[in-house]
Rosetta silent file (secondary structure, phi, psi, omega in degrees, C-alpha in Angstrom):
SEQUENCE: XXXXXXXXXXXXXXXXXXXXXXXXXXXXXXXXXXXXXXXXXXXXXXXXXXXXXXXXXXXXXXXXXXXXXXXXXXXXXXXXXXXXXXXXXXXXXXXXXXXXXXXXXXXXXXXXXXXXXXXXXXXXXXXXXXXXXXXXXXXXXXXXXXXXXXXXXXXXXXXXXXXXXXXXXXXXXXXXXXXXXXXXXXXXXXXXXXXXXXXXXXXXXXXXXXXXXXXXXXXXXXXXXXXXXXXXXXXXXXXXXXXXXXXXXXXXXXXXXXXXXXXXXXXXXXXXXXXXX
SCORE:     score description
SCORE:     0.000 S_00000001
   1 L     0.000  -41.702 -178.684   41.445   46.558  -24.396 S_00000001
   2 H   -72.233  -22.026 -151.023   42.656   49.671  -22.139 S_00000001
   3 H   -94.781  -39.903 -174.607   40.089   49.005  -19.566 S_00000001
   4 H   -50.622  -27.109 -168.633   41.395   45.292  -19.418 S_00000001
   5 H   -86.226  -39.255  175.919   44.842   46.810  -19.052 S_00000001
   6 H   -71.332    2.684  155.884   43.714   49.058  -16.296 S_00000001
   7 H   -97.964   -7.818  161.075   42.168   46.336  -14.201 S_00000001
   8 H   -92.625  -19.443  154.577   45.297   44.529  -14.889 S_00000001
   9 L   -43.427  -22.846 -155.003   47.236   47.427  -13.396 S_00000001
  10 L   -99.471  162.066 -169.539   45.146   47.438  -10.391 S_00000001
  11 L   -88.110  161.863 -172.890   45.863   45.820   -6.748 S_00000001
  12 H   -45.950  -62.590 -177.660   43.681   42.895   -5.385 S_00000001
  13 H   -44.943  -43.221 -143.753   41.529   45.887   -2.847 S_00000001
  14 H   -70.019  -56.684 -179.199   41.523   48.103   -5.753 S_00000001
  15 H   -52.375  -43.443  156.081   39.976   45.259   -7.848 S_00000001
  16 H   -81.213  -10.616  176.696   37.375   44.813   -5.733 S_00000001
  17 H   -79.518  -31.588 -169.971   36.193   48.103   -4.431 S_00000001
  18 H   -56.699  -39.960  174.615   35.628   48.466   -8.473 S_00000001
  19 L   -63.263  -19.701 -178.730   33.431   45.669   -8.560 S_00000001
  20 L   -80.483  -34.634 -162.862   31.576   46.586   -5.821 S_00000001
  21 L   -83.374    2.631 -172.738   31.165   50.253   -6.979 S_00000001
  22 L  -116.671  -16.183  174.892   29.946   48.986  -10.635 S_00000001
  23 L  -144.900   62.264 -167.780   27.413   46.580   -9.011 S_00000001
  24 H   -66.764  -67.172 -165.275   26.350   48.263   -5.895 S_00000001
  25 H   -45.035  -48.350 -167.090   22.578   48.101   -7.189 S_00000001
  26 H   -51.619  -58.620 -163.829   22.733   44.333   -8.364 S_00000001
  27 H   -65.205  -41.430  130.482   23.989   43.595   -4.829 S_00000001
  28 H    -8.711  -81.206 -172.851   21.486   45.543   -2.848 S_00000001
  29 H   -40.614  -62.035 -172.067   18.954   43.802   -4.943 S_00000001
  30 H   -68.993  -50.752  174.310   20.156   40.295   -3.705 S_00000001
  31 H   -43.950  -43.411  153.591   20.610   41.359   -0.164 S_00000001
  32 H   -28.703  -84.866  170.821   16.779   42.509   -0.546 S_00000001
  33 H   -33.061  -67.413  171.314   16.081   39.253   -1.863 S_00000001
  34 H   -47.521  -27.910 -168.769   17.749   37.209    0.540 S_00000001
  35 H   -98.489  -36.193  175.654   16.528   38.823    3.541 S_00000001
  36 H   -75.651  -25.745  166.980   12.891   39.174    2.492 S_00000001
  37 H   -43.328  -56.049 -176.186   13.206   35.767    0.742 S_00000001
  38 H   -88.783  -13.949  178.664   14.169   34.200    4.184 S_00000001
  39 H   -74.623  -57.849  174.710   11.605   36.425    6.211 S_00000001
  40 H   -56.333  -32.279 -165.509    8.710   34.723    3.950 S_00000001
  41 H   -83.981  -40.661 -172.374   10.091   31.092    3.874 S_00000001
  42 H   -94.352  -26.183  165.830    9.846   31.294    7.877 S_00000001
  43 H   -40.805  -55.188 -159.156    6.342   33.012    7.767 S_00000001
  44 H   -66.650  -33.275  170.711    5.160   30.680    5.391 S_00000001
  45 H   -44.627  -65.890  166.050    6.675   28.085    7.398 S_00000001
  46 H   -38.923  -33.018 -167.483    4.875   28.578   10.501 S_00000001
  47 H   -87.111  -23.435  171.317    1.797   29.342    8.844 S_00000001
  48 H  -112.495    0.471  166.885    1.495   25.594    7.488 S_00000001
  49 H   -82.277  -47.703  165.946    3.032   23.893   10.268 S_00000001
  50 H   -38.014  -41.741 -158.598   -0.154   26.038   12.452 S_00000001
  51 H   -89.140   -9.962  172.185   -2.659   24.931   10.172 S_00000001
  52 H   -79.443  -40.012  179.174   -1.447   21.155   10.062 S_00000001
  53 H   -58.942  -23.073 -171.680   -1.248   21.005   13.733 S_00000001
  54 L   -78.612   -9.572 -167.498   -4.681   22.130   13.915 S_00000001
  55 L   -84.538  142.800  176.776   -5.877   19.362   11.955 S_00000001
  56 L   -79.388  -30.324 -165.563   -6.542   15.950   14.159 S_00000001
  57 L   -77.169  -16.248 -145.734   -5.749   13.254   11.050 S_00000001
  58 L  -122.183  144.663 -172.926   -2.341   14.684   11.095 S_00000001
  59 L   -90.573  141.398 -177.316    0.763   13.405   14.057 S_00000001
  60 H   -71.467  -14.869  163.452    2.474   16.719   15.058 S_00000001
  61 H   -92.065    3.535  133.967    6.013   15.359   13.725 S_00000001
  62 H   -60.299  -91.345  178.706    4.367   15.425   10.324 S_00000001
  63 H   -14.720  -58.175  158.534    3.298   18.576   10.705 S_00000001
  64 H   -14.849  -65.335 -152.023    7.515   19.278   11.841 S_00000001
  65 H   -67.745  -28.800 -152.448    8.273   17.371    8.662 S_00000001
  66 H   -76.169  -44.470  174.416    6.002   18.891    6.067 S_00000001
  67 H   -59.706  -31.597 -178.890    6.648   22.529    7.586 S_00000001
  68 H   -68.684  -49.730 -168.901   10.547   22.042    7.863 S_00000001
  69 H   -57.898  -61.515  174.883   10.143   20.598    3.948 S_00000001
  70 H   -35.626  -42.817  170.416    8.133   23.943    2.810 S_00000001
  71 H   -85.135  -21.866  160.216   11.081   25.980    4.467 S_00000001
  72 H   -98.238   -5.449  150.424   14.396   24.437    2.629 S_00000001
  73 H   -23.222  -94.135 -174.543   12.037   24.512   -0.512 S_00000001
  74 H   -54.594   -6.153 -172.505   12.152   27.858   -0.367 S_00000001
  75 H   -89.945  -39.914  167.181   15.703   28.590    1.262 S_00000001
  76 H   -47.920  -64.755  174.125   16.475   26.987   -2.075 S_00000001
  77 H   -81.898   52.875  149.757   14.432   28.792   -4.605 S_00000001
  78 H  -123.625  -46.851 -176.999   15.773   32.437   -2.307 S_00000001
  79 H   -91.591  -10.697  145.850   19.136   31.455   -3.137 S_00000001
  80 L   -49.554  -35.962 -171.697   18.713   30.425   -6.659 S_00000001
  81 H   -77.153  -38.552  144.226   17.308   33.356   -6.929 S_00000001
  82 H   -37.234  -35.021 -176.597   19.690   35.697   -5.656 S_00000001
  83 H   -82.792  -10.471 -144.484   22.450   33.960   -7.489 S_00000001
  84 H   -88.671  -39.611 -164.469   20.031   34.865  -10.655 S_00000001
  85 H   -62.643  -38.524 -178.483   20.650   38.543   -9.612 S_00000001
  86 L   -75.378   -1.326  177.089   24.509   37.917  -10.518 S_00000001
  87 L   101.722   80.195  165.647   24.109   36.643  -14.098 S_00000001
  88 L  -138.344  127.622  164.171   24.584   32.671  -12.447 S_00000001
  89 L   -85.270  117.792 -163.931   23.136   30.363  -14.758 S_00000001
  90 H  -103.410   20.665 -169.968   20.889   28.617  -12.621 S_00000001
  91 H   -85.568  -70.254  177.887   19.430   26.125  -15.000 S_00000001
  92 H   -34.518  -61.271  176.935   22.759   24.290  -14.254 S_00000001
  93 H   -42.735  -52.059 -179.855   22.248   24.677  -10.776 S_00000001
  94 H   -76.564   -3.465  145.310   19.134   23.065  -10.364 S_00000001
  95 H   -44.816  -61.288 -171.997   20.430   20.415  -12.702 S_00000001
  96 H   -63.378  -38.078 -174.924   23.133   19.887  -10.430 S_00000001
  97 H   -76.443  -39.923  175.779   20.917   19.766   -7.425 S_00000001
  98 H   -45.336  -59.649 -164.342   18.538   17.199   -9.167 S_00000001
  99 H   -61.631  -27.409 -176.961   21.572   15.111   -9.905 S_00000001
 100 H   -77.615  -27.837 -177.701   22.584   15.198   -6.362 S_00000001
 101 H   -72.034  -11.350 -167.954   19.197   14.595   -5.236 S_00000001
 102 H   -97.150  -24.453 -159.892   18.824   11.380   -7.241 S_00000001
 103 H   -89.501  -33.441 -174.155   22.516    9.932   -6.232 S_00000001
 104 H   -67.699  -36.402 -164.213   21.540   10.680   -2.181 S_00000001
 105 H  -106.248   -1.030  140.191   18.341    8.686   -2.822 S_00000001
 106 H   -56.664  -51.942 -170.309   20.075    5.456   -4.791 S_00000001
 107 H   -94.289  -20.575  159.412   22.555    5.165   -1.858 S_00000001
 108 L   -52.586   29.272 -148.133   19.669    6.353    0.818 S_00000001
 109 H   -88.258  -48.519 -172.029   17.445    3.959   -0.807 S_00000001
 110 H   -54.452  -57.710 -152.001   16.420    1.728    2.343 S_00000001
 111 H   -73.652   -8.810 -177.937   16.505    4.341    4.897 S_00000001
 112 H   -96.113   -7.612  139.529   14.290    6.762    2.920 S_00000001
 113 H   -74.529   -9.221  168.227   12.227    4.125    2.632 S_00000001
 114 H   -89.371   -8.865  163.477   11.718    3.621    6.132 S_00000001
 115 H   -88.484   -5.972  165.943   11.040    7.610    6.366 S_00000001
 116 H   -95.006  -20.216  166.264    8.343    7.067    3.808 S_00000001
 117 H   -79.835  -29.114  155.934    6.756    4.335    5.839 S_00000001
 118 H   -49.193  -60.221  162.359    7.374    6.490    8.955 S_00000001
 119 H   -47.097  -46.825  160.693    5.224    9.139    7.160 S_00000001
 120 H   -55.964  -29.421 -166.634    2.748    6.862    6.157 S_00000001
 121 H   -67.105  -42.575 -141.522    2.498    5.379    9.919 S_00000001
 122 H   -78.865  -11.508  173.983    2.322    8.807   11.252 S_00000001
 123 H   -80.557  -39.439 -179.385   -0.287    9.506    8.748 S_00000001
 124 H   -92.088   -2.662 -172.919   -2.820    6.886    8.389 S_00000001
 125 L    57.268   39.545  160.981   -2.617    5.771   12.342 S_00000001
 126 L   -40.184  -43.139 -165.139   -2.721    2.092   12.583 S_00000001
 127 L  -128.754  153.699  165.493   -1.342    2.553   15.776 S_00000001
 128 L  -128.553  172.404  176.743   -0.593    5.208   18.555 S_00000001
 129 L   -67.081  135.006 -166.203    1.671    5.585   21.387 S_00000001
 130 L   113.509  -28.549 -168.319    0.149    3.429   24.261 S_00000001
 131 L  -107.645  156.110  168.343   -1.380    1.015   22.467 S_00000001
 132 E   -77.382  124.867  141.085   -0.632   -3.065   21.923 S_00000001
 133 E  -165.415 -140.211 -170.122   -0.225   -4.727   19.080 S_00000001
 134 E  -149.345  137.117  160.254    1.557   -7.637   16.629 S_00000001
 135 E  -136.006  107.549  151.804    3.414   -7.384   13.724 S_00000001
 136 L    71.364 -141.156 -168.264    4.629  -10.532   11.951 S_00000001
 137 L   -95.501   26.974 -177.750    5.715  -12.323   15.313 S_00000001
 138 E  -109.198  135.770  160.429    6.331   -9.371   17.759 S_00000001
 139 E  -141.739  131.244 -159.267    3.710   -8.335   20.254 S_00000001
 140 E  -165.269 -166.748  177.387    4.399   -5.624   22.492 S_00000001
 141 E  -120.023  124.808 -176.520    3.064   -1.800   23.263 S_00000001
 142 E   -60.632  116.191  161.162    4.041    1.036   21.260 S_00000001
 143 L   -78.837  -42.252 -145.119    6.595    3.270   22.898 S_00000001
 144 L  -153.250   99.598  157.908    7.948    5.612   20.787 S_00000001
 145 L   -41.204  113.930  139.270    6.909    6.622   16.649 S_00000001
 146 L  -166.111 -176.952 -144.277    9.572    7.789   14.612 S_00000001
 147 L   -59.158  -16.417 -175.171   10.589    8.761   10.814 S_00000001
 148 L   -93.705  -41.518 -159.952   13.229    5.493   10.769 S_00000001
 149 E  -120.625  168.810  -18.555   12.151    3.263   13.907 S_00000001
 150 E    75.503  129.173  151.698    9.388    2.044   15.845 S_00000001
 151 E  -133.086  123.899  143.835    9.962    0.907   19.522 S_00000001
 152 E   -57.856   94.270 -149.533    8.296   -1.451   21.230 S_00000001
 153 E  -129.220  116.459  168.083    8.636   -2.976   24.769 S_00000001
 154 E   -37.949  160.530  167.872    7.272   -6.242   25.092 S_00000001
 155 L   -53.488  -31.354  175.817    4.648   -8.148   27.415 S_00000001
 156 L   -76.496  -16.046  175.361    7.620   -9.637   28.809 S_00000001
 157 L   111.048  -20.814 -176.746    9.785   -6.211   29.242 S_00000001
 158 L   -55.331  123.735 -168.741   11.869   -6.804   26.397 S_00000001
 159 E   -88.340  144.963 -166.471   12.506   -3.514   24.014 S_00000001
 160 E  -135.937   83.518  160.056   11.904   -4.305   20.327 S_00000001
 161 E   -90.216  117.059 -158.815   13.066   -1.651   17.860 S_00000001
 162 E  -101.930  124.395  160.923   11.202   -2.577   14.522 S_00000001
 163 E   -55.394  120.090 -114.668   12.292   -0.502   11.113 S_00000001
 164 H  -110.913  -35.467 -178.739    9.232    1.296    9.903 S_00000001
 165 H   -38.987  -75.253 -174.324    9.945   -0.013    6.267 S_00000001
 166 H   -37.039  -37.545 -169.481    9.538   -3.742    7.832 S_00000001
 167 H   -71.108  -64.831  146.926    6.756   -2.719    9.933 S_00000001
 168 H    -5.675  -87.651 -172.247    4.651   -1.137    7.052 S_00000001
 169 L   -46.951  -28.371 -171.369    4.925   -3.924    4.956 S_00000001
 170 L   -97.580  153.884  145.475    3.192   -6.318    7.331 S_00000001
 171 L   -49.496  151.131  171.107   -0.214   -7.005    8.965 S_00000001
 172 L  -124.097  124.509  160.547   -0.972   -4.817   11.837 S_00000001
 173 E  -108.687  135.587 -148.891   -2.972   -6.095   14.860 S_00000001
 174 E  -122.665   61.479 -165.921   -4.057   -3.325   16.900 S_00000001
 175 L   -41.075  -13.445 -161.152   -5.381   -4.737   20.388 S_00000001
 176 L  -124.674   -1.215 -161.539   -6.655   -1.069   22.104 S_00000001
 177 L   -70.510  -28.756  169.238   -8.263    0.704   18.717 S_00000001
 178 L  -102.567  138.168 -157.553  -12.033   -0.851   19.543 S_00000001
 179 L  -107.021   36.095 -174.417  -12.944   -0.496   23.047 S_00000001
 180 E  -143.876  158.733 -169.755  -14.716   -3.361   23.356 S_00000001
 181 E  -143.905  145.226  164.425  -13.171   -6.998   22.822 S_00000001
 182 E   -98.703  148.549  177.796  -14.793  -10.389   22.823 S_00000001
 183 E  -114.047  125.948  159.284  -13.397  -13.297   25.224 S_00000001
 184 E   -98.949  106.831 -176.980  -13.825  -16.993   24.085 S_00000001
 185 E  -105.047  102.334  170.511  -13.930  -20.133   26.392 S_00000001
 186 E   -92.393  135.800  171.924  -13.809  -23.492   25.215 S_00000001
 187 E  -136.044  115.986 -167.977  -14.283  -26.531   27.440 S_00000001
 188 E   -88.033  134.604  172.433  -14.593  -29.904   27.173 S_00000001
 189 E   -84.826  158.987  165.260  -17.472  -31.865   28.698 S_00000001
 190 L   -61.193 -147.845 -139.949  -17.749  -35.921   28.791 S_00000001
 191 L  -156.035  -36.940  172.592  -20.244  -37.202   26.572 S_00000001
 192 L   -98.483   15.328  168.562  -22.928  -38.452   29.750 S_00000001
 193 L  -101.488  173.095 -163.571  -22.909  -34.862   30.925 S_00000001
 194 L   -99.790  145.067 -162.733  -25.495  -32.527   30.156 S_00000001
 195 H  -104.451  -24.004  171.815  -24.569  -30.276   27.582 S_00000001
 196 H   -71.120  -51.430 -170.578  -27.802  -27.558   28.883 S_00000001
 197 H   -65.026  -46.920  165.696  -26.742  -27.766   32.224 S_00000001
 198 H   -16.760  -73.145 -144.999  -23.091  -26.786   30.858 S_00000001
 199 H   -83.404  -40.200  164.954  -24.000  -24.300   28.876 S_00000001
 200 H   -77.436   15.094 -163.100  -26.367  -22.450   31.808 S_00000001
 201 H   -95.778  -76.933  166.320  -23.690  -23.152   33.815 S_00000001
 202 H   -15.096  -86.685  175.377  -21.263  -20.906   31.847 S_00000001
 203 H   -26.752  -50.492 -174.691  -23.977  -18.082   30.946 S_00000001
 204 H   -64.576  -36.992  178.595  -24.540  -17.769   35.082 S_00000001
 205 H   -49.150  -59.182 -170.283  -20.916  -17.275   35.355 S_00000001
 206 H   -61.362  -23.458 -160.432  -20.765  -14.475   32.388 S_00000001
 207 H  -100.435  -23.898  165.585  -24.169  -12.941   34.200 S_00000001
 208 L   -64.690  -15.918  179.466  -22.359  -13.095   37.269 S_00000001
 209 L   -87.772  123.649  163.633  -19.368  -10.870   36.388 S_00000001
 210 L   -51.691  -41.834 -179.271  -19.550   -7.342   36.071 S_00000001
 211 L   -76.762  -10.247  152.708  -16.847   -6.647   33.433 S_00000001
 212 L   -63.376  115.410  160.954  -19.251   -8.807   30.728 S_00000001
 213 L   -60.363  123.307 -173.856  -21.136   -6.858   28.926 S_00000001
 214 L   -77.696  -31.659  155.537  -24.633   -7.245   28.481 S_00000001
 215 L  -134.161  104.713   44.800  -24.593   -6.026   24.872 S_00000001
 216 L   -97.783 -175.911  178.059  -23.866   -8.051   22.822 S_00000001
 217 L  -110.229  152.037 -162.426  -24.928  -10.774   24.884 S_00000001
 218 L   -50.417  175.564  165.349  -22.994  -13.473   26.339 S_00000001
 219 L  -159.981  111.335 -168.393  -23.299  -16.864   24.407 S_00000001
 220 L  -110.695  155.387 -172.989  -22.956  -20.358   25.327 S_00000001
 221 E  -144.758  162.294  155.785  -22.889  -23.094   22.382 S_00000001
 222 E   -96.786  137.723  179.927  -21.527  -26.767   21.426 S_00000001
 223 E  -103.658  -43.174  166.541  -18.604  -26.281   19.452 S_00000001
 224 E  -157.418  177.502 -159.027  -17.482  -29.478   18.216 S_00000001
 225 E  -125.629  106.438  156.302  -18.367  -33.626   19.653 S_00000001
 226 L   -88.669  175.304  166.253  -14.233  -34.568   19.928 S_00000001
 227 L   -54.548  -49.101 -155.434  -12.942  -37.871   20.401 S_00000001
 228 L  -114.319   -4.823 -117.410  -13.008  -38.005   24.303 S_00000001
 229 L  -170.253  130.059  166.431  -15.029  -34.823   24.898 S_00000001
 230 E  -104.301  131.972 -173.309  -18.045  -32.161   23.826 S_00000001
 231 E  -104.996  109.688  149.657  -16.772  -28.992   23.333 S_00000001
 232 E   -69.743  121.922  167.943  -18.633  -25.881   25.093 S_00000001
 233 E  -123.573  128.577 -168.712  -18.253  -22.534   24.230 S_00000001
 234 E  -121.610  149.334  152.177  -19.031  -19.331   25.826 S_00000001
 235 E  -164.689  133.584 -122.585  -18.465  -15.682   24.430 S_00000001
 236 E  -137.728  149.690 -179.969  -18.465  -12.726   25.987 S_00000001
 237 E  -137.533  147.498 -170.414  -17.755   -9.304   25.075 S_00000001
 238 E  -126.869 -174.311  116.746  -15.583   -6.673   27.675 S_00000001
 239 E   -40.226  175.006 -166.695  -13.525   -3.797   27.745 S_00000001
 240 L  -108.237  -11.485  172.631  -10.322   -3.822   26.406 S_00000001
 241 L   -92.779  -19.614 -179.517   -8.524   -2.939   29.781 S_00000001
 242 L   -89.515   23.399 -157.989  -11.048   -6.182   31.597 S_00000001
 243 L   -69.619  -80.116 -173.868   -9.673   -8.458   28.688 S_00000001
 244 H   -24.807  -76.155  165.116   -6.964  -10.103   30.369 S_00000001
 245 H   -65.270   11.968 -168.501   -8.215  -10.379   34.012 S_00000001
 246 H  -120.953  -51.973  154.142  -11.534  -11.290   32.766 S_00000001
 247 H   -51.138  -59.217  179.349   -9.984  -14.451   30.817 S_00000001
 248 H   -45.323  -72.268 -167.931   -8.021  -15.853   33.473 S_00000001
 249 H   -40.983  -44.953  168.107  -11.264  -15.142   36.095 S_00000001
 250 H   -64.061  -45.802 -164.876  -13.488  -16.661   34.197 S_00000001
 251 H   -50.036  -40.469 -175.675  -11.213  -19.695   33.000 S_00000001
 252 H   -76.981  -62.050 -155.699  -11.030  -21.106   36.847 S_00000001
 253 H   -60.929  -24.368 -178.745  -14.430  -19.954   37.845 S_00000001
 254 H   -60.959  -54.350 -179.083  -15.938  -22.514   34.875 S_00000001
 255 H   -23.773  -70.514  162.830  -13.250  -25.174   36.271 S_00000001
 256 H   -33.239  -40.892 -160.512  -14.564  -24.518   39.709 S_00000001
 257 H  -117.677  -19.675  142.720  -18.194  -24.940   39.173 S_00000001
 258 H   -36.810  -92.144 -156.760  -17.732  -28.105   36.778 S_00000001
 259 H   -28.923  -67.850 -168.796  -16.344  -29.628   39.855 S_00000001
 260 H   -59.310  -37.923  176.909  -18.559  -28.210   41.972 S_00000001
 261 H   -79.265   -4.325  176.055  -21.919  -29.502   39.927 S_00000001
 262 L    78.016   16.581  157.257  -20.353  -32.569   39.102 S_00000001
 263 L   -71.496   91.770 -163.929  -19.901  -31.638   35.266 S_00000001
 264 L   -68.868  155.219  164.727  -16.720  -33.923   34.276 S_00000001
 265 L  -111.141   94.583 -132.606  -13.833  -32.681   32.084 S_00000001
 266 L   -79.700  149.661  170.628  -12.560  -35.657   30.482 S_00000001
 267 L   -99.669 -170.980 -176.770   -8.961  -36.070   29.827 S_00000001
 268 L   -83.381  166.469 -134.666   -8.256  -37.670   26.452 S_00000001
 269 L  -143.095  154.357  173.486   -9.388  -41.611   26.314 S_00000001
 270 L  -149.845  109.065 -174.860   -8.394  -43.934   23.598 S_00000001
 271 L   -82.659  144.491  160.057  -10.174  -47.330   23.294 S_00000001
 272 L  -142.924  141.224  178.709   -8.207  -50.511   21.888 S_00000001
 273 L   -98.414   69.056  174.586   -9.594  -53.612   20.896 S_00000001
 274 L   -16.031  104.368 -169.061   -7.978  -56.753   21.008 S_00000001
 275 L  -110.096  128.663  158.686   -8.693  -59.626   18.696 S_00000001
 276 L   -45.412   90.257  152.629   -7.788  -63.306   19.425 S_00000001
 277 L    -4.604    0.000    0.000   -5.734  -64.581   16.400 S_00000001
């Protein structure tokens, strides 16, 4: 009871040098904590952001993410800890932070799912920067990964930013990941042309080009006997940078040498047969 009256006697400074001078050690102690606390949280950081970068399976803004997570971990548990040195019931605290953590990720809910599909992209690699591909009905070349968004700039020039949630969720076709591609030509022949000569026709083309690959080897076949038409098929296998210009080149050069050999391309024909009443 007197000492309560003689801290109520005392002036705001006064009241506080006492507190300081009865829990100089306690304070010490947390300043200790805190500084060595925060010295360790950024060693430790660095030390798993090194060893993730070193790893190939891993995108280096995972490696950001997972090292940045490992350092407010621990900026957390330094200052729990520290508050532990004052008598602070921290059971509450970390209650409270749980509670907070669950109400941010109810009204977060979409975008931290698009940072967990962001994480997944950057993890399993469907795709990289550089490369083409299609999702759902977008086709276009990956510009630019990140933890929300996706960007895209079409064949046409057009910029496509895709949400990584949506993006996820879908097939992915990936146009550059094998570095070999097959090209397929179908063409229809008449019915009185020769379907051999066609088909060596085709093959001389594919043996004539450089960007066909000789393994696997070229292939020419009948593909289906249409109404007006035999359908001839060639396939071919290229690089993936000779796709393009290798379709077109070829596509003419058959046109061209039908012509030239006298191999007709029919258009389509429809007979009708009249009957007398």
């Amino acid at each position: 009871m007197n000492l309560d009256k003689e801290l109520a006697g005392l002036t705001i400074p006064e009241t506080i040098f006492l507190w300081l001078k009865s829990n100089i050690m306690e304070i010490f102690g947390a300043i200790a904590v805190l500084v060595i606390g925060l010295l360790i949280a950024s060693l430790l950081s660095r030390a798993v952001n090194k060893a993730l970068t070193k790893s190939d399976r891993l995108d280096p803004s995972v490696s950001g993410l997972l090292s940045n997570l490992v350092q407010y971990g621990l900026w957390i548990l330094v200052v729990i800890t520290v508050l532990a040195q004052f008598g602070v019931q921290t059971t509450s605290i970390i209650a409270a932070l749980g509670g907070m953590a669950l109400a941010i990720g109810l009204a977060l809910q979409g975008t931290l799912s698009n940072v967990a599909s962001g994480v997944m992209i950057l993890v399993q690699k469907p795709f990289k920067v550089g490369e083409a591909i299609t999702v759902g009905s977008i086709t276009g070349v990956v510009q630019n990964i990140g933890l929300f968004t996706t960007e895209l700039k079409q064949f046409d020039g057009l910029f496509v930013m895709m949400p990584n949630n949506e993006l996820w969720n879908q097939p992915i076709i990936n146009f550059h990941r094998h570095p070999i591609r097959r090209f397929e030509l179908l063409v229809g022949i008449g019915y009185g042309d020769s379907m051999e000569q066609a088909r060596s026709e085709l093959l001389a083309l594919a043996a004539a080009d450089e960007r066909v690959l000789a393994e696997p080897e070229p292939q020419a076949f009948v593909n289906s006997l249409d109404d007006s038409s035999v359908g001839i098929g060639l396939r071919v296998w290229c690089n993936v940078p000779d796709y393009v210009g290798l379709s077109w080149d070829l596509t003419e050069a058959a046109k061209a040498k039908f012509d030239e050999v006298g191999i007709t391309i029919p258009f389509p024909q429809r007979e009708v047969t009249q009957r007398a009443a």
